[in-house]
SEBAGU-55447 format. One line per field, with one value per atom (N, C-alpha, C): residue number from 1; residue in three letters; x, y, z. Coordinates in steps of 0.05 Angstrom, whole numbers, plus 5000, padded with zeros to 4 digits. Example, Ala and Ser with C-alpha at 12.3 -4.5 7.8 and 13.67 -1.06 7.14 Angstrom:
resi: c(1  1  1  2  2  2) .
resn: c(ALA  ALA  ALA  SER  SER  SER) .
east: c(5264  5246  5264  5257  5273  5258) .
north: c(4886  4910  4934  4955  4979  5001) .
up: c(5156  5156  5156  5142  5143  5157) .
END
This chain:
resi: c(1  1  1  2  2  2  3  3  3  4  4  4  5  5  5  6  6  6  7  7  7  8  8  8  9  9  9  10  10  10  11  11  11  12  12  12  13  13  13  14  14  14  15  15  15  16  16  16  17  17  17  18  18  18  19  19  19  20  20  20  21  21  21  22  22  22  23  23  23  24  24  24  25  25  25  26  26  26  27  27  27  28  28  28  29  29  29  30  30  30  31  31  31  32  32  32  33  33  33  34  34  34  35  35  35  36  36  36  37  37  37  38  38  38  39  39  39  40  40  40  41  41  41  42  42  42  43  43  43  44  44  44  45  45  45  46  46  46  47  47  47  48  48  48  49  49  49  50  50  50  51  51  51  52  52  52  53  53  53  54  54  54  55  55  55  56  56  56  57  57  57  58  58  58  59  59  59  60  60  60  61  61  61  62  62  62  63  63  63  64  64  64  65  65  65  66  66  66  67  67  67  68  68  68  69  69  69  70  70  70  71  71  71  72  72  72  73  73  73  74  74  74  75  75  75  76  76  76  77  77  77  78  78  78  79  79  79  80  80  80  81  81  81  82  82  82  83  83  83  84  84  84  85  85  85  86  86  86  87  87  87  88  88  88  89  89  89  90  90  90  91  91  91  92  92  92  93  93  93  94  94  94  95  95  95  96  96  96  97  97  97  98  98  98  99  99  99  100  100  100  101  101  101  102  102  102  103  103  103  104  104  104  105  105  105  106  106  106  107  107  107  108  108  108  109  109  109  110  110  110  111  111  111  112  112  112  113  113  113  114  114  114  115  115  115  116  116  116  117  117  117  118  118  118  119  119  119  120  120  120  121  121  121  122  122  122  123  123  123  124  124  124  125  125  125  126  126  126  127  127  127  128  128  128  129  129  129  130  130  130  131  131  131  132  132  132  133  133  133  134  134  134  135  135  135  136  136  136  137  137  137  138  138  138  139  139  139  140  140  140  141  141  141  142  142  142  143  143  143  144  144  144  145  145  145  146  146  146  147  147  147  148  148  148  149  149  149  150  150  150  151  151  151  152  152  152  153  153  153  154  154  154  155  155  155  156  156  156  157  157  157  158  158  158  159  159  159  160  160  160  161  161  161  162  162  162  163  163  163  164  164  164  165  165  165  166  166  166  167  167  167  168  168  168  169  169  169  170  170  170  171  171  171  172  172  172  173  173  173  174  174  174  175  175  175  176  176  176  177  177  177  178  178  178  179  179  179  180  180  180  181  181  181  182  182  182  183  183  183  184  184  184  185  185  185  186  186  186  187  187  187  188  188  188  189  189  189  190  190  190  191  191  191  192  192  192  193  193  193  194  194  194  195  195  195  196  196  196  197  197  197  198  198  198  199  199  199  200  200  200  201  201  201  202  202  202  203  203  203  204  204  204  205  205  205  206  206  206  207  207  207  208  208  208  209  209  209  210  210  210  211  211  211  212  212  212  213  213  213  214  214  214  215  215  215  216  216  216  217  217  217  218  218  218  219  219  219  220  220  220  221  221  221  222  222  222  223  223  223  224  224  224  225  225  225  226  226  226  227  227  227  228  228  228  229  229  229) .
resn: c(UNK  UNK  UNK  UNK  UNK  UNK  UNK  UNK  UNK  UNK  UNK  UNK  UNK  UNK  UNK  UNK  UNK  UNK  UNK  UNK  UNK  UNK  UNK  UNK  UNK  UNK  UNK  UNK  UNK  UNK  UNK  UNK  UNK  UNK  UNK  UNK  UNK  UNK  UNK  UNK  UNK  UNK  UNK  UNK  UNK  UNK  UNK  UNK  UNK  UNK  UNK  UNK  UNK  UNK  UNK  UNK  UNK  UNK  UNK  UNK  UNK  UNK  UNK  UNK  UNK  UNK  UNK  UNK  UNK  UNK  UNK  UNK  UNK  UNK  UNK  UNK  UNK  UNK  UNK  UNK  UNK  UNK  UNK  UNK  UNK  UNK  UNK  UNK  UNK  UNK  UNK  UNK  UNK  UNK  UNK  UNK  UNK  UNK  UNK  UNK  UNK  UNK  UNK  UNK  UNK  UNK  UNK  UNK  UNK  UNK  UNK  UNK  UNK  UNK  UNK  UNK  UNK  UNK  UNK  UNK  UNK  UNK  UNK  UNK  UNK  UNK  UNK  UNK  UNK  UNK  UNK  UNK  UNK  UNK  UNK  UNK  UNK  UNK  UNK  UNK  UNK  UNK  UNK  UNK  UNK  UNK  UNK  UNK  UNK  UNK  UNK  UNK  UNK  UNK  UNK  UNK  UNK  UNK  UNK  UNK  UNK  UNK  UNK  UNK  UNK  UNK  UNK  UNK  UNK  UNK  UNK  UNK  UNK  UNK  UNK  UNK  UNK  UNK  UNK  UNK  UNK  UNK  UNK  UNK  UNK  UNK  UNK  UNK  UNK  UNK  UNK  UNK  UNK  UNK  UNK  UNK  UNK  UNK  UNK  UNK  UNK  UNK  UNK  UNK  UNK  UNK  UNK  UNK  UNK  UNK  UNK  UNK  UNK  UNK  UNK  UNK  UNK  UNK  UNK  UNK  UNK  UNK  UNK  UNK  UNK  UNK  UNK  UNK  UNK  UNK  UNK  UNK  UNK  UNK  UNK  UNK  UNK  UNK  UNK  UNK  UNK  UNK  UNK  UNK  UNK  UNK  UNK  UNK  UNK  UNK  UNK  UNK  UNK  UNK  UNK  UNK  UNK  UNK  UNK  UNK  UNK  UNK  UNK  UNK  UNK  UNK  UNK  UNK  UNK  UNK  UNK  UNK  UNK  UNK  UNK  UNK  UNK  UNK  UNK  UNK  UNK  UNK  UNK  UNK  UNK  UNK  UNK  UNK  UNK  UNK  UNK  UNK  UNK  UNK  UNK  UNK  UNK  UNK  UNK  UNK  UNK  UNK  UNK  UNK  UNK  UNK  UNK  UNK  UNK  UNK  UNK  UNK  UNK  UNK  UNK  UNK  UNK  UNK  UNK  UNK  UNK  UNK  UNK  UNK  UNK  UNK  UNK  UNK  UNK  UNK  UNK  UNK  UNK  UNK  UNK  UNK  UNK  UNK  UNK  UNK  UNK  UNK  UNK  UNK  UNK  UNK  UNK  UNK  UNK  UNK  UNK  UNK  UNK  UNK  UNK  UNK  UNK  UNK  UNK  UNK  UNK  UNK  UNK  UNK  UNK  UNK  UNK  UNK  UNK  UNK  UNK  UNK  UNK  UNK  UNK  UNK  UNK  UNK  UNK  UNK  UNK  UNK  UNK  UNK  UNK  UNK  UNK  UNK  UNK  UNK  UNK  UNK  UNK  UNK  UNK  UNK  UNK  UNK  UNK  UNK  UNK  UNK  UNK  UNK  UNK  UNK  UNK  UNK  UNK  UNK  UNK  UNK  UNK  UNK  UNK  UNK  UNK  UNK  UNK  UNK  UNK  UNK  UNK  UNK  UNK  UNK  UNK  UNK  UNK  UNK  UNK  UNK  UNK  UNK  UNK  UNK  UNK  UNK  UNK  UNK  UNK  UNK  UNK  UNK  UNK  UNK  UNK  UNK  UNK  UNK  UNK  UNK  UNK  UNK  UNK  UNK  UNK  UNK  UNK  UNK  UNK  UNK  UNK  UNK  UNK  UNK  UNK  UNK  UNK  UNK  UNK  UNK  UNK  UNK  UNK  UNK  UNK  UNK  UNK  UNK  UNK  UNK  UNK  UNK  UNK  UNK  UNK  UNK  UNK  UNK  UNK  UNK  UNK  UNK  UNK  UNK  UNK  UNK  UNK  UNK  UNK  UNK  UNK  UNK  UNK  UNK  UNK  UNK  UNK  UNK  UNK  UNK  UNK  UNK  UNK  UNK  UNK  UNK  UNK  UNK  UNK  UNK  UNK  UNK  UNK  UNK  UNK  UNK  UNK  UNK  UNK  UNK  UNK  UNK  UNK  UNK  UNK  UNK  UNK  UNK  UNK  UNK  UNK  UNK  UNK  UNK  UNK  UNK  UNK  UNK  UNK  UNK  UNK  UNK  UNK  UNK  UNK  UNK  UNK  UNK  UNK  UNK  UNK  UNK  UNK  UNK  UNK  UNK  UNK  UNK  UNK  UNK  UNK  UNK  UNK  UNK  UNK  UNK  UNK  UNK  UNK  UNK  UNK  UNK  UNK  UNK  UNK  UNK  UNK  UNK  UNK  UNK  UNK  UNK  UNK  UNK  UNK  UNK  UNK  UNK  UNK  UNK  UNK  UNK  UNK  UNK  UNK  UNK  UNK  UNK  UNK  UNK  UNK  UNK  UNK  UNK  UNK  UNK  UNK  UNK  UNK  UNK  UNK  UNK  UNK  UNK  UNK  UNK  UNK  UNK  UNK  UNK  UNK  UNK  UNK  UNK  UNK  UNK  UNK  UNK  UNK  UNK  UNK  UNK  UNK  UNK  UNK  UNK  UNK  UNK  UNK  UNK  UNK  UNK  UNK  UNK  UNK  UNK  UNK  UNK  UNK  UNK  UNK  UNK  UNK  UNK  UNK  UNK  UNK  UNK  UNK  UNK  UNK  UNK  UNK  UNK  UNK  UNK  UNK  UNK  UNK  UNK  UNK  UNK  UNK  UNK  UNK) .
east: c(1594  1600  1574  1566  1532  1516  1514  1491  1508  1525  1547  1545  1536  1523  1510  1487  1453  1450  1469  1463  1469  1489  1500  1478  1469  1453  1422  1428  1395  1397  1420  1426  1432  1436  1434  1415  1390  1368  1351  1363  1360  1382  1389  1413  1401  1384  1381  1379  1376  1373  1405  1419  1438  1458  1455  1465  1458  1441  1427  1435  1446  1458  1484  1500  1523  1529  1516  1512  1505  1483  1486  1506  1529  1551  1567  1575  1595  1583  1560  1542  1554  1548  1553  1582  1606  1619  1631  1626  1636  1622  1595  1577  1578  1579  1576  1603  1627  1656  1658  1644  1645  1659  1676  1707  1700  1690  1674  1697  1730  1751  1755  1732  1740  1713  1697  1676  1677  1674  1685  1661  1641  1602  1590  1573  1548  1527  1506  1485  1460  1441  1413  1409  1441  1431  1445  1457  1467  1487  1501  1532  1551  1571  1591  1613  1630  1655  1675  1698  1730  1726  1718  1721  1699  1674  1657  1667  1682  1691  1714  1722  1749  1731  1722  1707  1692  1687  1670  1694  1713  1736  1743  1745  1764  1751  1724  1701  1698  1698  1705  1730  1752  1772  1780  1774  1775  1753  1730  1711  1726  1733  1756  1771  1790  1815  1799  1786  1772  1754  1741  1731  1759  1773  1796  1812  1819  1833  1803  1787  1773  1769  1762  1772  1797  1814  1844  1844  1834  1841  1816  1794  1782  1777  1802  1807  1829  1842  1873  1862  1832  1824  1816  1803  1780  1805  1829  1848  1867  1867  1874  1856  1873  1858  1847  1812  1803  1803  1814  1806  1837  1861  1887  1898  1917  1929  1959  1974  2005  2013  2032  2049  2058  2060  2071  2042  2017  1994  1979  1993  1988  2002  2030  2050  2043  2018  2016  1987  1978  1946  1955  1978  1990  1993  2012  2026  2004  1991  1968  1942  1941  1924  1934  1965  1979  1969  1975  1975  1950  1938  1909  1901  1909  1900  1911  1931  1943  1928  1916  1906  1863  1857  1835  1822  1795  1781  1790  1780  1780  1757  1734  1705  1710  1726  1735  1753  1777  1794  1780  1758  1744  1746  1741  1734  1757  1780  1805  1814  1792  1791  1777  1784  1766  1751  1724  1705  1695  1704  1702  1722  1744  1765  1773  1760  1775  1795  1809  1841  1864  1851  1873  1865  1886  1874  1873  1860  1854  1874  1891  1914  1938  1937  1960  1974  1999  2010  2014  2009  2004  2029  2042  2060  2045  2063  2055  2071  2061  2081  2067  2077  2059  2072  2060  2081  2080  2107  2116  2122  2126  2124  2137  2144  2165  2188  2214  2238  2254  2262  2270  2296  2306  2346  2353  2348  2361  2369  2351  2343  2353  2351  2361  2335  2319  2288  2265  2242  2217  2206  2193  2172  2147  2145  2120  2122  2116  2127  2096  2105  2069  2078  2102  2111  2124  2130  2132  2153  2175  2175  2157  2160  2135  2133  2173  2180  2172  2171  2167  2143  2137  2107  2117  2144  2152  2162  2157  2151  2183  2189  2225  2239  2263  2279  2304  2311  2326  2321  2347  2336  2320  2313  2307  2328  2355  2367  2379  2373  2396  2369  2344  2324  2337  2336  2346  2315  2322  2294  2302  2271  2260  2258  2266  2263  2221  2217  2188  2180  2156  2157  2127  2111  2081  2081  2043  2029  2020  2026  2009  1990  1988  1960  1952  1922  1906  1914  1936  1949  1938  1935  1923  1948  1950  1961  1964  1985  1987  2009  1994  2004  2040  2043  2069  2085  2111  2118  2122  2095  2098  2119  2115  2129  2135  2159  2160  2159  2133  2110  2084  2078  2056  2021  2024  2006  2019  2038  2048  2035  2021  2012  1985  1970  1947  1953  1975  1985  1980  1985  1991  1961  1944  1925  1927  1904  1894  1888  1910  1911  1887  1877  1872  1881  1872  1880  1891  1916  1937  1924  1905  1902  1916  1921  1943  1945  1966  1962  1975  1971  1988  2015  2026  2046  2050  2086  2091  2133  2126  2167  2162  2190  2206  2211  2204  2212  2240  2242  2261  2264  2298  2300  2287  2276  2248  2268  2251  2253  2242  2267  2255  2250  2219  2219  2221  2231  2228  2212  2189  2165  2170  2171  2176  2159  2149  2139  2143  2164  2173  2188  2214  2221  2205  2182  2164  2169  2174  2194  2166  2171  2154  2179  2156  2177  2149  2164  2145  2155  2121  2125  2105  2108  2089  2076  2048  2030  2034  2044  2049  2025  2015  1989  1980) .
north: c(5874  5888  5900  5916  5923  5904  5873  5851  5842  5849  5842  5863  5886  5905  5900  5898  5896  5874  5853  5825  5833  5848  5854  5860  5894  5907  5893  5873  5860  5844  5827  5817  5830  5850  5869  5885  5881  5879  5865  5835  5813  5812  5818  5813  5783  5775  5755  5729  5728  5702  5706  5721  5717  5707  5720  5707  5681  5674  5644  5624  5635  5616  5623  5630  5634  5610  5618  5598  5569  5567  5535  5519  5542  5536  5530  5538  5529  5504  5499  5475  5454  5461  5436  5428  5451  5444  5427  5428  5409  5386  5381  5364  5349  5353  5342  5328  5344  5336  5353  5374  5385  5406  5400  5423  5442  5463  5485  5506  5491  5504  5489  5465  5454  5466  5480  5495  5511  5515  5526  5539  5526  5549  5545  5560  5567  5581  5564  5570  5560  5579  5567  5544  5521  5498  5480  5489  5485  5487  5472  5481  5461  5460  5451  5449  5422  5424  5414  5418  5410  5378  5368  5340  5329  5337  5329  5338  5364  5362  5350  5346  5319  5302  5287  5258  5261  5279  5275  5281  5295  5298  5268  5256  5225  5219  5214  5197  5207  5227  5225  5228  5231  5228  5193  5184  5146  5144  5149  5143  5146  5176  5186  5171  5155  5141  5118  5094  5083  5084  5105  5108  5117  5134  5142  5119  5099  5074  5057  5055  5041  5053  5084  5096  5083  5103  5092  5068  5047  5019  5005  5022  5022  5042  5058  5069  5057  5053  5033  5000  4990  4966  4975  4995  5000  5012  5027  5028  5001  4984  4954  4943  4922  4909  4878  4883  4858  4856  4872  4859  4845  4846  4831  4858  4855  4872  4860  4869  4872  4875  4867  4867  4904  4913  4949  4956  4946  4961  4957  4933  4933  4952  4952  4969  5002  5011  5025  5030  5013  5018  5020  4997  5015  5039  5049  5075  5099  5095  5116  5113  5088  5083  5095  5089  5100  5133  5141  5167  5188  5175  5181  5179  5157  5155  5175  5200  5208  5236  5232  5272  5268  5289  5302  5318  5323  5344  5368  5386  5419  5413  5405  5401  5390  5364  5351  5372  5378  5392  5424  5433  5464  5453  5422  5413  5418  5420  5422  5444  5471  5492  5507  5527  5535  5548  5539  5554  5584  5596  5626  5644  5630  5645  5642  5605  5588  5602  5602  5602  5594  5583  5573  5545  5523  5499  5487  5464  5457  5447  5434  5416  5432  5459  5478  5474  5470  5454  5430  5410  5374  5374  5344  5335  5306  5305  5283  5278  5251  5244  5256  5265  5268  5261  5255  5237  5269  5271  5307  5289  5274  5273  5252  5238  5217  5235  5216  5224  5209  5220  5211  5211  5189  5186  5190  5178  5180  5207  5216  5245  5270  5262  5281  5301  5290  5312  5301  5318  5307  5302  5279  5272  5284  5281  5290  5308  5328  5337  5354  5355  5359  5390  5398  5414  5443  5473  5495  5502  5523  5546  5574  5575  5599  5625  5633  5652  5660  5641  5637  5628  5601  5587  5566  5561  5550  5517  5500  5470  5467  5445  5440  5425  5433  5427  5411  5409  5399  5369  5361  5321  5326  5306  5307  5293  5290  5283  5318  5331  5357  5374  5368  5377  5378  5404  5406  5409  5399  5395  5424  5431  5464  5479  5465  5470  5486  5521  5521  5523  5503  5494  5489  5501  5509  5486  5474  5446  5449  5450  5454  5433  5417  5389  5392  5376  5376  5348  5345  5317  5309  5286  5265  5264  5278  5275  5242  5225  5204  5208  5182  5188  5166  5160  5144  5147  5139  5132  5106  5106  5083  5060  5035  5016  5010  5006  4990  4964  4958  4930  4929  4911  4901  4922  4938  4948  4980  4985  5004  5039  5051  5073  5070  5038  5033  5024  5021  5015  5025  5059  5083  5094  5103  5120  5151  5159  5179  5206  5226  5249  5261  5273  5291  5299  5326  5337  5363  5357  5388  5400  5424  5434  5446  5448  5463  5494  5510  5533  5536  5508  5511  5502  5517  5519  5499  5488  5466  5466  5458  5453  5429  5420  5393  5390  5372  5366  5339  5327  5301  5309  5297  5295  5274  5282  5261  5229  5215  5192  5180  5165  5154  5127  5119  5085  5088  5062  5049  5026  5043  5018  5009  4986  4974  4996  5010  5035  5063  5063  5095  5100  5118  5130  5152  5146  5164  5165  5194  5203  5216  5212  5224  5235  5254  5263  5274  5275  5291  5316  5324  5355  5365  5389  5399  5431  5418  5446  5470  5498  5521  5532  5536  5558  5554) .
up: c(5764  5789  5802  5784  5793  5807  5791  5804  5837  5844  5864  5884  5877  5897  5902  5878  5886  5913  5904  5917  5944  5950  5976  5991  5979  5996  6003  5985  5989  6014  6020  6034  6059  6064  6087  6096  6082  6088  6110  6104  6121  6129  6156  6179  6193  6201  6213  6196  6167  6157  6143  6144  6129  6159  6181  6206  6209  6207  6199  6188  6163  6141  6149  6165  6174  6193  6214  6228  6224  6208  6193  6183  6163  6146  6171  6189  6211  6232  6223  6241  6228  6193  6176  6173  6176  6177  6205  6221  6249  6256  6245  6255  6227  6203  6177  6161  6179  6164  6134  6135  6101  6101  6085  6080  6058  6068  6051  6039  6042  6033  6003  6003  5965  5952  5960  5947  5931  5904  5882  5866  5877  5865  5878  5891  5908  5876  5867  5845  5854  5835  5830  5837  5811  5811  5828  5855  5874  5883  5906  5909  5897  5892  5870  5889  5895  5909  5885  5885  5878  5867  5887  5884  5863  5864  5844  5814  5812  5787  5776  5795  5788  5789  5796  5793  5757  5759  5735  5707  5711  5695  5692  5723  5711  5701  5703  5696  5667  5651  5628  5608  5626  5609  5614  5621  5620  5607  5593  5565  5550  5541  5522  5517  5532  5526  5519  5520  5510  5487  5485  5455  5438  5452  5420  5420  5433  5430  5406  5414  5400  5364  5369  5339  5330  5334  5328  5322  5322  5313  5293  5291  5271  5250  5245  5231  5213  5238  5214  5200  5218  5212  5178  5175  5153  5120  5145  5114  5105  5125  5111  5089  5080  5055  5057  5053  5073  5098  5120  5145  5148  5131  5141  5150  5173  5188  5194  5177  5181  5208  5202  5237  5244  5215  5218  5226  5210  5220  5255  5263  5295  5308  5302  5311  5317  5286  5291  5302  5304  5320  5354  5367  5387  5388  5375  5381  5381  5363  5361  5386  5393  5419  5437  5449  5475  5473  5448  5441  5447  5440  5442  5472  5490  5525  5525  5519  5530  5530  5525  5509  5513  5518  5519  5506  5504  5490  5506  5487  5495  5517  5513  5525  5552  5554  5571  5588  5573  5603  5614  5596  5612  5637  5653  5672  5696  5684  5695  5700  5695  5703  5724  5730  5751  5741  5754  5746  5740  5765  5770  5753  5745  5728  5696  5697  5672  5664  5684  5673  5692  5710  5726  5731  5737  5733  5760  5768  5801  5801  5784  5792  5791  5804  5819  5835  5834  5861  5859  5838  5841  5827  5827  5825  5800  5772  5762  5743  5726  5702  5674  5650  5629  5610  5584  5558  5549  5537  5533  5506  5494  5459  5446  5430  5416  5406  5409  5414  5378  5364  5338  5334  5350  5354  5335  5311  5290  5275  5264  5269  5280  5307  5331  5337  5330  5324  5346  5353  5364  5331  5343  5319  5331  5355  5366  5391  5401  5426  5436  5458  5472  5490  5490  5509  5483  5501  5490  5510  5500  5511  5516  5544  5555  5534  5533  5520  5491  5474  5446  5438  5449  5444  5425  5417  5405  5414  5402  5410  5417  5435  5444  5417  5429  5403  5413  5437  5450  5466  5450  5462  5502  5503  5526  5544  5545  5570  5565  5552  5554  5569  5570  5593  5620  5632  5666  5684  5708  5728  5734  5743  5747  5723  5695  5666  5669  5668  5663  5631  5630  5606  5596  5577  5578  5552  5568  5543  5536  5516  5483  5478  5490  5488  5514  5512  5540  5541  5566  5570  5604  5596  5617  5638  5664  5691  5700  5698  5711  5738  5756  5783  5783  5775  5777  5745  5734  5715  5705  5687  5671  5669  5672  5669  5634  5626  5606  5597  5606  5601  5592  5590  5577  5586  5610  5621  5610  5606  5607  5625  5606  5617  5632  5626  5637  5673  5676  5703  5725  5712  5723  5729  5755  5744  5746  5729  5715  5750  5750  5777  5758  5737  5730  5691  5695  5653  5671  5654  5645  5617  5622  5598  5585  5562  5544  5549  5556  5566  5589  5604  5631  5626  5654  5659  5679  5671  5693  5690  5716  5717  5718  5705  5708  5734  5743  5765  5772  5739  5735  5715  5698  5675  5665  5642  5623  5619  5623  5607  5587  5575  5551  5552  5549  5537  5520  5512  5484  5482  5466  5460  5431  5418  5386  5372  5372  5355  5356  5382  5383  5410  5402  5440  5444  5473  5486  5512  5507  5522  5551  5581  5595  5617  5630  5650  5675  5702  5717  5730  5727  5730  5745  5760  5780  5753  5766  5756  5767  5750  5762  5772  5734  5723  5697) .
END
């Protein structure tokens, strides 16, 4: 608070260069096309808009999904015997691939935060699909679930057609924002691209009751949902 005074009064020192740079910022805005409403840091090491940190979020959460797809399948290669790979062990180098596109580093989604607060995320207001967890019919159980109650913190417990839209419902994983719902084909979630990372923490409503595919290795269940907080 102190360095935020200092800064002030220094700057009111100089009335004419700070009128200056006033006037520039409204030049650049009309003559340049620059929407100084996605500006998110003014630093030392320059100015920082909205968009460059989404670009650089996609730009590394698509490495991510490609290196952990490439782990994941040389991990299951190295616990086979010899280099032979069962038809269960493809099955499951899928399932664990899909799984893996689907999720982010902690490192990765800081990016999906705002800077000035890290705690509120840019994708406020957006509308998307996210894999919320595998569905275990038999069972009646999540095998995997990516979603909480706000109230408790406690993971869902309820099938997903008994999910109601406007359901608010906080992610416990930093899950990869896709813009459409997945086809149940051969492209599946790679079809769809990449809005952004829901970091774990945020808050989101159902906006649909979830669906379930069924891929030969699991019901994964997605649904879309708008970012609260």
């Amino acid at each position: 608070m102190e360095d935020r005074t200092s800064l002030v009064l220094n700057l009111a020192k100089y009335p004419i260069i700070v009128f200056s740079i006033l006037i520039a910022l409204v030049v650049a805005e009309a003559m340049l096309d620059i929407d100084f409403s996605r500006l998110t840091r003014i630093s030392a090491g320059g100015i920082e808009f909205a968009e460059q940190r989404q670009e650089t979020l996609e730009a590394l959460s698509g490495i991510e999904e490609r290196v952990n797809a490439l782990w994941e399948r040389v991990e299951v290669l190295e616990a086979s015997s010899h280099g032979n790979i069962s038809p269960q062990q493809i099955l499951e180098i899928e399932q664990r691939t899909a799984e893996a596109a689907q999720m982010v580093s902690d490192e990765t989604a800081k990016l999906a935060r705002d800077p000035e607060t890290a705690s509120k995320t840019l994708l406020r207001g957006k509308s998307g699909y996210i894999w919320i967890g595998n569905w275990d019919s038999q069972n009646k159980t999540w095998s995997t679930v990516n979603l909480a109650l706000p109230e408790t913190g406690e993971g869902l417990t309820i099938s997903p057609k008994d999910l109601k839209s406007g359901t608010r419902l906080v992610v416990t994983g930093n899950l990869v924002l896709r813009g459409g719902m997945p086809a149940n084909d051969t492209d599946y979630y790679r079809g769809e691209r990449r809005e952004g990372v829901v970091p774990k923490g945020t808050q989101v409503l159902l906006r649909s009751v979830p669906e379930v595919i069924n891929r030969e290795y699991a019901l994964q269940v997605w649904a879309r949902v708008e970012i609260v907080e």
